[in-house]
Phi, psi and omega in degrees: 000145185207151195233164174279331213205149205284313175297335158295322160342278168310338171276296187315309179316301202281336158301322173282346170255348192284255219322318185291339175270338186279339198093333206264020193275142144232133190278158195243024161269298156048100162091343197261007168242161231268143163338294197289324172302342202280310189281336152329283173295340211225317188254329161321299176308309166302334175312143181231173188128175180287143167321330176266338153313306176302347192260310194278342162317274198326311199289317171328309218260329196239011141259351176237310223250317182294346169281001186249287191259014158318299181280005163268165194267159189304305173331329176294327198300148163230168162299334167292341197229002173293317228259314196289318165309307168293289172324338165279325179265012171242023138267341181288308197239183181286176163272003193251253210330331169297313157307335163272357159271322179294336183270318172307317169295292150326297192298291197286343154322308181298297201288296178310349158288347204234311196282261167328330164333119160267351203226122149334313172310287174338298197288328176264031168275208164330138201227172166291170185266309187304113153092347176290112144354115163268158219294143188317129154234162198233149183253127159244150206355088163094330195232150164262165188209162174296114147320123182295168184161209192282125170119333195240000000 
């Protein structure tokens, strides 16, 4: 971001910490950076695991999903280009590998959705469907209840 005049600069700072102390601050970067940067800075570091897991993970992420969808920008993925992206990669591969590239691939949606997110409300919306857990329940005196988390 670059300002013309040294006092806009500055009106942006002190609008941008009123919101960041308020919550309501969203960086206006949000989504414009690419698949692959995201997973380079931000999501690489995080994989945990046995070593040849993290290795076939990596192998997943940087022979299938970054020669297709490296150079979108995240903000960009749609269901059009999700749906055009699987038809391509279950002409490449089995569906048992396809499905474990598509769960890789999911983790890095999730963690940038979790990483950018500004609002709760976001972050506890819609989720994949496929494959999810129903939600924890606890028993207190005597009735389940919901675990707290998103939603409750």
């Amino acid at each position: 971001m670059s300002f013309d005049v040294l006092e806009d600069a500055k009106g942006w700072l002190r609008r941008s910490g009123t919101d960041s102390e308020r919550g309501e601050f969203v960086d206006p970067r949000d989504g414009s950076i690419t698949l692959t940067d995201f997973v380079t800075r931000h999501w690489r570091a995080g994989v945990r695991g046995a070593p040849g897991t993290v290795k076939r993970v990596d192998e997943r992420v940087r022979l299938h999903i970054l020669p297709h969808l490296g150079a979108v920008a995240l903000r960009d993925v749609s269901a059009t280009v999700l749906r055009g992206y699987i038809a391509t990669l279950e002409g490449e591969c089995s569906p048992r590998y396809a499905r474990q590239i598509l769960t890789s691939l999911s983790n890095i949606f999730e963690t940038a959705r979790s990483t950018t997110s500004a609002s709760s409300a976001t972050r506890c919306g819609p989720r994949r469907s496929v494959g999810r857990r129903p939600p924890t329940r606890i028993v207190t005196r005597g009735r389940w209840q919901r675990r707290s988390g998103c939603g409750t």
